[in-house]
C-alpha positions as CSV (number, residue, x, y, z in Angstrom):
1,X,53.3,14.5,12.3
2,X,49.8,15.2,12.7
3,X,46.8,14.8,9.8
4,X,47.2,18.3,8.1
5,X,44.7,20.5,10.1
6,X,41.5,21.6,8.3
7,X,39.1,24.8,9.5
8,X,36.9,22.5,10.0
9,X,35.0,19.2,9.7
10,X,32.8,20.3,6.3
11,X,36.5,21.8,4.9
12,X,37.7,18.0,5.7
13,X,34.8,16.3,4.3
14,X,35.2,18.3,0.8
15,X,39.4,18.0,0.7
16,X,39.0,14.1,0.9
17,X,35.9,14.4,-2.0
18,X,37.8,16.0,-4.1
19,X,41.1,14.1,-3.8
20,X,38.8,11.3,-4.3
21,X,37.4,13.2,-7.3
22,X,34.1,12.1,-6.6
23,X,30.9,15.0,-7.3
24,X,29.1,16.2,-4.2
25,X,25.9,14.1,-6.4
26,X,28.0,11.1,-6.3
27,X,29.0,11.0,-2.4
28,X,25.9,12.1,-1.0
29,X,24.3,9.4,-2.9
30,X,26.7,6.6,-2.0
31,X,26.6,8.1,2.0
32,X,22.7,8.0,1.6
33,X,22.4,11.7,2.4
34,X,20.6,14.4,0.4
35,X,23.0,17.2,-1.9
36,X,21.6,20.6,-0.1
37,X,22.3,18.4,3.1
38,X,26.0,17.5,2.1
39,X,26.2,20.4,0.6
40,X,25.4,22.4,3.9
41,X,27.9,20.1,5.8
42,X,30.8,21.0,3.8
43,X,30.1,24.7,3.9
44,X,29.9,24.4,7.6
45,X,26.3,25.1,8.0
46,X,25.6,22.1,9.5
47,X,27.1,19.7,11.7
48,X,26.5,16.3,11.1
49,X,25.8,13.3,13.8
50,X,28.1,10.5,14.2
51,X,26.2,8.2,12.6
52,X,26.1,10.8,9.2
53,X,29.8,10.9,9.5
54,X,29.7,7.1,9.3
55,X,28.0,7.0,6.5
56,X,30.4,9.9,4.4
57,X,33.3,8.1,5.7
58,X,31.9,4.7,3.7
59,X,30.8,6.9,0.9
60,X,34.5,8.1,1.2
61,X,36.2,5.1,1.1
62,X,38.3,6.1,4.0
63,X,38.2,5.5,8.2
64,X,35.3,6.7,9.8
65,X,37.4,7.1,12.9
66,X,39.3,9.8,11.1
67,X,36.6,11.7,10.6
68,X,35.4,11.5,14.3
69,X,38.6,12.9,15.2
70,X,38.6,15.8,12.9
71,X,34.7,16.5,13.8
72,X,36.1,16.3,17.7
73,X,33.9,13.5,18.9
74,X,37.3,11.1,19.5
75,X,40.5,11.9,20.5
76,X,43.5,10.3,18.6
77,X,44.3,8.6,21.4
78,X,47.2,6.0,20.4
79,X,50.3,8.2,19.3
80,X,51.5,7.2,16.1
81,X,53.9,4.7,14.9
82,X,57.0,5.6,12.2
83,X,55.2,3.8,9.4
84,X,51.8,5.8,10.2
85,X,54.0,8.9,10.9
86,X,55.9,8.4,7.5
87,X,53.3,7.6,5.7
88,X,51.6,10.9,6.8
89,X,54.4,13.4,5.9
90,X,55.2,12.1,2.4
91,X,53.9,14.6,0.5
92,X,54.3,12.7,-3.0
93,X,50.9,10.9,-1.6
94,X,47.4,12.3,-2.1
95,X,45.7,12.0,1.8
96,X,43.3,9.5,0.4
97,X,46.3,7.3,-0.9
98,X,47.6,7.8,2.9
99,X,44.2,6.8,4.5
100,X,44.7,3.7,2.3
101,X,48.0,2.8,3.5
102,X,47.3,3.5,7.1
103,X,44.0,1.3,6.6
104,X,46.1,-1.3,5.7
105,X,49.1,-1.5,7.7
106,X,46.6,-1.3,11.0
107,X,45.0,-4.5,9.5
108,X,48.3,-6.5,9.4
109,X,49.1,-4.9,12.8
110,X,45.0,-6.1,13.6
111,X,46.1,-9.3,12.6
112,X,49.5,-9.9,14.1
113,X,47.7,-9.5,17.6
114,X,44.7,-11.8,16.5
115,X,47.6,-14.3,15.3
116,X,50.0,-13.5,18.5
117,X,47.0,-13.9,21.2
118,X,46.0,-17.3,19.7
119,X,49.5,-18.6,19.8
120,X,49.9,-17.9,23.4
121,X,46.6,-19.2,24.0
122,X,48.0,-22.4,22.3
123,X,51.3,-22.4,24.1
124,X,52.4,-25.1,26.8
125,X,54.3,-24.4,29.6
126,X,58.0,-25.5,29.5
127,X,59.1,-28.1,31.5
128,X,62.5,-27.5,33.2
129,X,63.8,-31.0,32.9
130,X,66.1,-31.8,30.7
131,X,64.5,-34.4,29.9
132,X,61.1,-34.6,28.0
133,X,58.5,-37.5,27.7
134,X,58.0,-36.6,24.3
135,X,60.4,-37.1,21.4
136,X,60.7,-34.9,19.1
137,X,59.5,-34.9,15.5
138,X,61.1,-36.6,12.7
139,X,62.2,-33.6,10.8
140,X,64.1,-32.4,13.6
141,X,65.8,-35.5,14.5
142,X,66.8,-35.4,10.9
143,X,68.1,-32.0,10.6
144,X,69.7,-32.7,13.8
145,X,71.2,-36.3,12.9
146,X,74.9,-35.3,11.8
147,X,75.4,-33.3,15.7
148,X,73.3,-35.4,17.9
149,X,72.7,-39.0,18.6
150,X,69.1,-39.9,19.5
151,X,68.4,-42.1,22.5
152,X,66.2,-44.9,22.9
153,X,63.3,-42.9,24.1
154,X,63.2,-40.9,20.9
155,X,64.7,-38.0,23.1
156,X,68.4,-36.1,21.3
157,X,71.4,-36.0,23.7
158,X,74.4,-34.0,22.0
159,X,77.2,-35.5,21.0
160,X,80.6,-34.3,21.5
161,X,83.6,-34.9,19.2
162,X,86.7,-35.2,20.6
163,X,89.7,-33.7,18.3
């Protein structure tokens, strides 16, 4: 489910200030922007630059990117995943309370990658011997110890029990 559709990008701007319940004073100060400016933005009189939008989005609290999509400078490109889409259609949440949520879950997601590309980076190739040069660590070999016997080497070989 798409972000609930807005007239337009002023209409946007003034739904997410006032579900932040912040004063048209208060945000165009915090966005660095004069009131008759913000002002003329939200009734649509103006359109404001990318780098404006920037600056309401951190007076806002919330993703800038949101607010170049719903201005129609970006596309939404990635579709949406279940959380994002859930999180979006529950309606007991107040959209900056979404934003929030969304903001956060794309950091873990942010971070999963950062974490998954540096493990690969780190990763060995496998050898396809059965047979290693390196033994393997001691808390293995211990949790190991009552199904394997280890060989000189340092190297497990299973043991089989006959019954």
């Amino acid at each position: 489910m798409a972000l609930p559709k807005v007239g337009s990008i002023g209409e946007y701007i003034r739904d997410q200030r006032q579900q932040a319940k912040i004063s048209l004073r208060q945000l165009a100060a915090a966005a660095g922007v004069s009131n008759p400016y913000l002002s003329q933005i939200e009734r649509g009189l103006r359109k404001p630059s990318a780098e404006i939008l920037n600056q309401i989005a951190k007076g806002l609290r919330i993703s800038s990117q949101a607010l170049y999509v719903q201005a129609g400078l970006i596309e939404d490109r990635e579709p949406p995943s279940d959380v994002i889409t859930a999180i979006r259609a529950d309606a007991n949440l107040s959209e900056r309370q979404r934003q929030v949520l969304i903001d956060i879950y794309e950091s873990f997601l942010k971070e999963r990658r950062a974490e998954d590309e540096q493990t690969s980076q780190n990763a060995r190739p496998r050898h396809d011997s059965d047979t290693d040069d390196e033994p393997l660590p001691e808390e293995f070999l211990a949790a190991l110890e009552p199904y394997a016997a280890t060989s000189r080497n340092g190297n497990v070989t299973q043991e089989t029990k006959e019954g």
